[in-house]
C-alpha positions in Angstrom: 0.0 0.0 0.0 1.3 3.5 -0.6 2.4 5.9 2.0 2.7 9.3 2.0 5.6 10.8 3.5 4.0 14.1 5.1 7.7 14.9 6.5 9.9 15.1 3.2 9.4 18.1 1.1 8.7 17.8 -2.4 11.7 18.0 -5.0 12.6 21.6 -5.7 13.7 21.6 -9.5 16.8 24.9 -9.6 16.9 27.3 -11.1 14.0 29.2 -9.9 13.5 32.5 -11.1 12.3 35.1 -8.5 8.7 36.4 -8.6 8.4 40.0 -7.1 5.9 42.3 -5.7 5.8 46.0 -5.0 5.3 48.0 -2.4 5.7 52.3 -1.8 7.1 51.8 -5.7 9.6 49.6 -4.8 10.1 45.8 -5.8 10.9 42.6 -3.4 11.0 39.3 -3.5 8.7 36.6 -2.7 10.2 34.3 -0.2 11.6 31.3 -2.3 14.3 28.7 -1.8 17.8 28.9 -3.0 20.7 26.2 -3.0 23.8 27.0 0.1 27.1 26.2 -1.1 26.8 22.6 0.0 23.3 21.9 -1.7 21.5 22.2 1.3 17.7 24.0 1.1 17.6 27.3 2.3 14.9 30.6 1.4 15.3 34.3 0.8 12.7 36.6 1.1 12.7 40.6 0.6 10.6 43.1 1.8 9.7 46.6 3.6 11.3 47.6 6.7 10.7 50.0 9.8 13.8 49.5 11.3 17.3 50.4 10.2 17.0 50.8 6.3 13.7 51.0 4.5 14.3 47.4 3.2 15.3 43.7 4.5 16.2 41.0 3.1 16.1 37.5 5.2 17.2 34.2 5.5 15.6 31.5 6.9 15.4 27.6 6.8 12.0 25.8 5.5 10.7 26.1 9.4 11.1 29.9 9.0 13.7 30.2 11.4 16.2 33.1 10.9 19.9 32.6 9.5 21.0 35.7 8.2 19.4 39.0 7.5 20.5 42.2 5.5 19.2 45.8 6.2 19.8 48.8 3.2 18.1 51.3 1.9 16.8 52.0 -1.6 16.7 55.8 -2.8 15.7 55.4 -6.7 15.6 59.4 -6.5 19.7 59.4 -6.1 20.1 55.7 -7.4 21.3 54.2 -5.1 21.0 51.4 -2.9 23.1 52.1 0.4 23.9 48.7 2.7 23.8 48.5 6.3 24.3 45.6 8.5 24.6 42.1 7.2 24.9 39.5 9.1 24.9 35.3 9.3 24.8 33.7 12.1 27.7 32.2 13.4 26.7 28.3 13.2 25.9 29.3 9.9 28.9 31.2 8.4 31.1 29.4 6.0 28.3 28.0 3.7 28.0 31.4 1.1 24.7 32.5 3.1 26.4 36.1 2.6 27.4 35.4 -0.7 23.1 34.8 -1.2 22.4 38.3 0.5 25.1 40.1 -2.2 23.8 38.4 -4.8 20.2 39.3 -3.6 21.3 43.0 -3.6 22.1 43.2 -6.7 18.9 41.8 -7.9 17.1 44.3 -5.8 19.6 47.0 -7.6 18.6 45.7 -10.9 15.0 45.5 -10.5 14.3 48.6 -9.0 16.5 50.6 -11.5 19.1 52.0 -9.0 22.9 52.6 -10.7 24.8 51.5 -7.6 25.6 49.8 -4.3 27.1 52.0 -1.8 28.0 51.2 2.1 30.6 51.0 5.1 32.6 48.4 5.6 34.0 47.2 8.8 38.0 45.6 8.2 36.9 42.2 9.0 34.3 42.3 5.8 36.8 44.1 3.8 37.7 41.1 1.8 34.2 39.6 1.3 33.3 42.9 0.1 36.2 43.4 -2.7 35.4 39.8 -3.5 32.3 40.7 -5.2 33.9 44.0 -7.1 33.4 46.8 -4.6 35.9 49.6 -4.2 37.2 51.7 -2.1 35.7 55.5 -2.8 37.6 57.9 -0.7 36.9 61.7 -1.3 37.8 65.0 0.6 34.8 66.7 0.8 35.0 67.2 4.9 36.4 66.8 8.0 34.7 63.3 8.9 35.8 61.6 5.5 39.1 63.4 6.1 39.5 62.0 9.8 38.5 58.7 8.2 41.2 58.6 5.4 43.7 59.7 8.3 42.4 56.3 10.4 42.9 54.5 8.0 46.7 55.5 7.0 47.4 55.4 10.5 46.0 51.8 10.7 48.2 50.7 7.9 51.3 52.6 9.2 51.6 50.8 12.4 51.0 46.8 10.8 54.8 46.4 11.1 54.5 42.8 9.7 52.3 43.8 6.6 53.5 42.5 3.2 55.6 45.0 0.3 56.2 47.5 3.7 52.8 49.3 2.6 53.1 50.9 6.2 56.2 52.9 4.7 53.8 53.9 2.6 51.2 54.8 4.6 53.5 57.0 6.8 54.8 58.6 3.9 51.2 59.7 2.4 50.6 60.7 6.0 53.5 62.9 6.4 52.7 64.6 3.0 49.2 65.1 3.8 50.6 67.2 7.1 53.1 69.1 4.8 50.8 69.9 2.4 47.9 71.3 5.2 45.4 68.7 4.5 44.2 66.1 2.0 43.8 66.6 -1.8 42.0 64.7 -4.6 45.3 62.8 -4.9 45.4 61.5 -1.4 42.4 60.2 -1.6 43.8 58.3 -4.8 46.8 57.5 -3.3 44.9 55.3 -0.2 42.2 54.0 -2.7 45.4 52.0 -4.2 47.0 51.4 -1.1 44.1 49.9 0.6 43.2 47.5 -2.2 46.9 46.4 -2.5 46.9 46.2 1.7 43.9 43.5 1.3 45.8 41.6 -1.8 49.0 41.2 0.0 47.9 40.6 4.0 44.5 38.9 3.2 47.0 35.4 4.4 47.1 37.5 8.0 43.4 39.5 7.6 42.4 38.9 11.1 46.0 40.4 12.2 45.7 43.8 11.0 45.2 46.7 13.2 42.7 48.1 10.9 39.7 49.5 12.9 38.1 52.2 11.0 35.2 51.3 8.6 36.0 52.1 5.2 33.5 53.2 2.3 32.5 50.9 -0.7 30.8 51.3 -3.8 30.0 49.1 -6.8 28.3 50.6 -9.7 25.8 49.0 -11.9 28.4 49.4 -15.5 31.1 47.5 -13.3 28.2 44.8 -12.5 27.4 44.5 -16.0 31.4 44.3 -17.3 31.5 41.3 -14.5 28.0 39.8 -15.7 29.8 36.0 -16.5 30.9 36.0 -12.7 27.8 37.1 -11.2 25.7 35.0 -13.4 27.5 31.6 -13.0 27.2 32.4 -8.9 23.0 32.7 -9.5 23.5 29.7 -11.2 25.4 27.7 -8.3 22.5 29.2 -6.0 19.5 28.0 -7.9 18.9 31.4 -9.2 17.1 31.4 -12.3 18.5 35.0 -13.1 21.0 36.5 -15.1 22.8 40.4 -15.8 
């Protein structure tokens, strides 16, 4: 006689491509499963938020139950969306859970028409962050971006053991910017290139860098669209019926 097994979930056949629905003009996604980087089962969902950001994204397991969240805003008046926290819980780090929340942000980018993908990142999520082709943007347009650039010079000058003696370099920018009586659009060149090469040559030691001031990102929709084969063949490892 046949059973039915009430406890085993029907087949999933990937890719699945995501089904949106709008709300206040913007567009989020219906809750619907994705593929970790083991195979495992797990669901993404999008939506409206009260809280930090006007917009969440979540993910949960097939009993609801929360792994990882991110939290951003979406300003299609100024194009951009602009990240705040994102976070996977520890048990469940390690299995590309954030790498499904950045490719869900770019999705949201894409669908609600937005050029770019701005936010803070703190040192420890600096290389997660270039991973996916953010960048450094570092500009001197007042004294709190200024303080920051200083930070992080000063945080690269004192790594002693860091790679290609980049904190040479850092004390020498630093010392210019004194002599010169603050920092020009050529400092802030100057540190974009030093901190991408700082990443490249310590990531072996990333945890070991004295680093502590968050530095801003940005990846813009042309440099999403020039990387399109990398971003589509990680929808595709995801069960992501979707493509750039």
């Amino acid at each position: 006689m046949f059973k039915l097994n009430i406890f085993t979930p029907p087949k999933i056949n990937f890719p699945l491509k995501p089904v949106f629905r709008t709300y206040n003009n913007l567009k989020f996604i219906n809750r619907m499963p994705v593929q970790t980087n083991n195979g495992k089962i797990v669901y993404i969902e999008s939506m409206p938020n009260l809280g930090l950001g006007n917009s969440e994204t979540l993910i949960t397991n097939r009993w609801f139950n929360l792994l990882g969240n991110h939290n951003y805003d979406m300003f299609p008046s100024m194009g951009t969306l602009e990240g705040f926290t994102m976070d996977v819980y520890k048990k469940h780090q390690h299995n590309g859970l954030g790498e499904i929340l950045r490719l869900t942000s770019i999705i949201e980018m894409k669908e609600n028409g937005l050029e770019e993908i701005k936010l803070f990142s703190l040192p420890k999520a600096l290389l997660f962050h270039l991973k996916y082709g953010f960048k450094p943007v570092l500009v001197n347009f007042d004294k709190i971006e200024n303080f920051r650039l200083k930070n992080i010079l000063k945080g690269i000058a004192a790594d002693s053991r860091t790679a290609g003696s980049l904190n040479k370099t850092a004390s020498e920018i630093l010392a210019d910017i004194n002599n010169s009586g603050g920092v020009t659009k050529n400092h802030c060149i100057q540190v974009t290139e030093l901190i991408i090469k700082y990443a490249e040559m310590n990531r072996h030691r990333w945890t070991k860098t004295p680093l502590t001031t968050q530095i801003p990102l940005v990846m813009t929709n042309k440099e999403i669209n020039e990387n399109a084969g990398f971003f589509n063949n990680l929808f595709q490892k995801h069960g992501l019926d979707y493509r750039i």
